[in-house]
C-alpha positions as CSV (number, residue, x, y, z in Angstrom):
1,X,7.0,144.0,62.6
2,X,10.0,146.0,63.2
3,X,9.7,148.0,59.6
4,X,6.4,149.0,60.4
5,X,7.6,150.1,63.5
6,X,10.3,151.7,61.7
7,X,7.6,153.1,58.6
8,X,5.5,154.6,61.7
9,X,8.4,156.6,62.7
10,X,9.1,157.9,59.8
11,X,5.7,159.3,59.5
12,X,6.1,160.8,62.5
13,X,9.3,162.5,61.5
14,X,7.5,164.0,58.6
15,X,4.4,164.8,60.1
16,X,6.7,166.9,62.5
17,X,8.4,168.3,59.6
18,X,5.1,169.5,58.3
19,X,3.7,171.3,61.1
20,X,3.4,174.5,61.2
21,X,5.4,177.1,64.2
22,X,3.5,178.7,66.6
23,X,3.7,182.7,66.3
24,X,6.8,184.4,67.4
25,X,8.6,180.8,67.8
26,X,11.5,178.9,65.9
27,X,11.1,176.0,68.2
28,X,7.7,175.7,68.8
29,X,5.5,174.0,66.6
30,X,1.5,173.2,66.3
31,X,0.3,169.4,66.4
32,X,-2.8,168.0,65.7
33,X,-3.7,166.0,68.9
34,X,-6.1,163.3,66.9
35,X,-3.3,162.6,64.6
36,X,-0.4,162.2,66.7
37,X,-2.1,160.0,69.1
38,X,-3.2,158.2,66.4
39,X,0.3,157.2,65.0
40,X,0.9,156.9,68.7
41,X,-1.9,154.0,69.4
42,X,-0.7,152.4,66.1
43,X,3.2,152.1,67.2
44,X,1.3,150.7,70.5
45,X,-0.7,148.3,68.5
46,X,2.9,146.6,66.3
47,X,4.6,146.1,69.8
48,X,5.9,142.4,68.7
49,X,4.4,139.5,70.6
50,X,7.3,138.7,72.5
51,X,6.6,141.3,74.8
52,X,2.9,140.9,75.0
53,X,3.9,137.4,76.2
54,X,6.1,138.3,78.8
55,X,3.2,140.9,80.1
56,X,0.9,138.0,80.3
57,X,3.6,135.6,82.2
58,X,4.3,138.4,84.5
59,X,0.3,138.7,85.0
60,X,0.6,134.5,85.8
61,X,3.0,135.2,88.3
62,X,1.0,134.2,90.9
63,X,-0.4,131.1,89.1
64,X,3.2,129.9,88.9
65,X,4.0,130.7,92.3
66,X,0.8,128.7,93.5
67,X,2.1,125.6,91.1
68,X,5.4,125.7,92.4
69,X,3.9,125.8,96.1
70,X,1.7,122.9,95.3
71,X,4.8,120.5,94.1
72,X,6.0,121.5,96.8
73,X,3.2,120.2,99.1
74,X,3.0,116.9,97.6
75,X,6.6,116.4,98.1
76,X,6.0,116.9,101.3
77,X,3.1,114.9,102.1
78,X,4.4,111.8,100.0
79,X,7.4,112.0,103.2
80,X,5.2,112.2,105.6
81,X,3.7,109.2,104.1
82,X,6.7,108.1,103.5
83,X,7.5,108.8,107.1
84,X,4.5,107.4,108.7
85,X,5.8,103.6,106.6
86,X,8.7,103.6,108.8
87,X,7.6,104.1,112.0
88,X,6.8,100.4,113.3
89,X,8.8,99.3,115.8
90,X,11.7,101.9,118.2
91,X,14.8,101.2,116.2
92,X,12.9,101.9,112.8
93,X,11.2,104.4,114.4
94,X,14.5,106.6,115.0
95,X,15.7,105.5,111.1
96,X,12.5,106.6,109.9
97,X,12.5,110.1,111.6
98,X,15.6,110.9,110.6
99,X,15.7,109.4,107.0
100,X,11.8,111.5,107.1
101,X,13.7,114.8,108.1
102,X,15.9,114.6,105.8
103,X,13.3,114.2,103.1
104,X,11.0,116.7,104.5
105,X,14.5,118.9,104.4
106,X,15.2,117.9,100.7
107,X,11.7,118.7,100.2
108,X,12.0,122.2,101.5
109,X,15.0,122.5,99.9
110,X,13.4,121.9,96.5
111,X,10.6,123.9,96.7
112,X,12.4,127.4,97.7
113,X,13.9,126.8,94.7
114,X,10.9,125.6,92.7
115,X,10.0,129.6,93.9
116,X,13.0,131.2,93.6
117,X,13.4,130.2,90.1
118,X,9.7,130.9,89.2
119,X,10.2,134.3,91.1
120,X,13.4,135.0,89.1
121,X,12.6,134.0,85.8
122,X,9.1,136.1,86.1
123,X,11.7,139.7,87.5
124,X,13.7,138.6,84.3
125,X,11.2,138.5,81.7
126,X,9.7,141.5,83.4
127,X,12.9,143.8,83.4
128,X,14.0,141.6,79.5
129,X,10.6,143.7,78.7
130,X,10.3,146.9,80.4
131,X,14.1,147.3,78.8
132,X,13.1,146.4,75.0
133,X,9.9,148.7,75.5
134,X,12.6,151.6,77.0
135,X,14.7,151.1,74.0
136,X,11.9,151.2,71.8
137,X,10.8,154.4,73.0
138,X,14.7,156.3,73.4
139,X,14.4,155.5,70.0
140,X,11.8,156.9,68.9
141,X,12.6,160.0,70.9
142,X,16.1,160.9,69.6
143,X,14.4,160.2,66.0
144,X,11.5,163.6,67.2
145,X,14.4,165.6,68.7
146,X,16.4,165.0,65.2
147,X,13.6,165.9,63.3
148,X,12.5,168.8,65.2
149,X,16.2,169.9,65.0
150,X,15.8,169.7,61.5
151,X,12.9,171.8,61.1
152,X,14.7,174.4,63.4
153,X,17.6,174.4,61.2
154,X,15.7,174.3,58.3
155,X,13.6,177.7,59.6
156,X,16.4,179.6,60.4
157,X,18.0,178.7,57.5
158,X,14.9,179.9,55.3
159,X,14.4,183.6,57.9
160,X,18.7,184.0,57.1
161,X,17.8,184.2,53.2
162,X,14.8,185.9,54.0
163,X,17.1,188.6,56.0
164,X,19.8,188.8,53.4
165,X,17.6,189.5,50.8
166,X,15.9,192.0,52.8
167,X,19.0,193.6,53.2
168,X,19.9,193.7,49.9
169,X,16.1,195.9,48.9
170,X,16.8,198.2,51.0
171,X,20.7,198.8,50.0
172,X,19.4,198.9,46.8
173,X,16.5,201.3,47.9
174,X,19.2,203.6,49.4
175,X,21.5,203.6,46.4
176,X,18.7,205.0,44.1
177,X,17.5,207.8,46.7
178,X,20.3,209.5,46.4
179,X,20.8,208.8,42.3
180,X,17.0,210.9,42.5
181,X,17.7,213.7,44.3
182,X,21.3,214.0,42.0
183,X,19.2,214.1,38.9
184,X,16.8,216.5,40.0
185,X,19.5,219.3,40.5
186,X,21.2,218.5,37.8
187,X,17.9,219.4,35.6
188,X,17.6,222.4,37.6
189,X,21.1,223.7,36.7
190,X,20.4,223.1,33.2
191,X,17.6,225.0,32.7
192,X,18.0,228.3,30.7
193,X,19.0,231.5,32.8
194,X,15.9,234.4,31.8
195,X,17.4,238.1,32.9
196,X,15.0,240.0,34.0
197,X,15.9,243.6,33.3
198,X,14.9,247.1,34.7
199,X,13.6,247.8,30.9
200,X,11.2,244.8,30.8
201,X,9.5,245.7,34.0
202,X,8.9,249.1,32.5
């Protein structure tokens, strides 16, 4: 279960990897809804059971609260039976009430704690699965910040090269500008002198 969980990640990583930046952004980038969510629903789907069975004895909650109040109950009605067998004559009478409160207290006593425990062990598999579900997901969001920090890097990584090499067309561009204009005076100069005389405008 977990390396599928882990696999799913990993496809998100590259899918995030693979999308494209919105215009005029390094940071930016455009998803496809459909597909996200549906890598999204899938990591949903490989939760591991354990959780799924904590979510449904949290949902029982109250069906374990009602069982515990029910023991409860019959411990207290078999002292009152109980109770109601000692009462015959004064003497016993006074025995029986106090031996009966002190079951109907041990009674009590038993069944707060029959609901305390069911109420604490249902808050503990609660929180025990609202924290593996939290870690599941800080997971998977430092694994998309790392991989959109990635791509980032990985952009302005590619626009640097992009900019050096720019640079270096036009040095190059303005090198050879003035190499052109050099070599077109220099034919000029070269060119034979004609003297024009006052006789050969006669």
């Amino acid at each position: 279960m977990a390396s599928r969980i882990e696999q799913i990640i990993e496809e998100i990583e590259e899918y995030i990897d693979g999308c494209k930046y919105q215009a005029l952004s390094s940071s930016k980038i455009i998803v496809n809804k459909d597909e996200l969510e549906e890598l999204l629903n899938e990591l949903r789907s490989k939760t591991p059971e354990e959780i799924k069975r904590y979510q449904k004895i949290i949902s029982n909650k109250e069906a374990i609260l009602a069982d515990a109040q029910a023991k409860a109950d019959a411990i207290i009605a078999k002292a009152q039976v109980k109770t109601d067998e000692l009462v015959s004559e004064h003497q016993i009478m006074q025995q029986a009430y106090a031996q009966a409160n002190e079951v109907v207290m041990i009674a009590t006593k038993q069944a707060q704690e029959i609901l305390d425990n069911a109420t604490n062990d249902a808050n503990n598999i609660r929180m025990g699965a609202m924290q593996y579900t939290d870690d599941i997901l800080r997971n998977l969001e430092i694994s998309i910040s790392h991989a959109m920090d990635s791509a980032k890097a990985r952009h302005e990584n590619y626009m640097s090269s992009l900019q050096e090499f720019y640079d270096v067309v036009s040095s190059n561009r303005a090198e050879l500008n003035p190499a052109a204009e050099d070599a077109v005076s220099d034919s000029t100069e070269n060119l034979p002198k004609i003297d024009i005389s006052s006789d050969m405008l006669k």
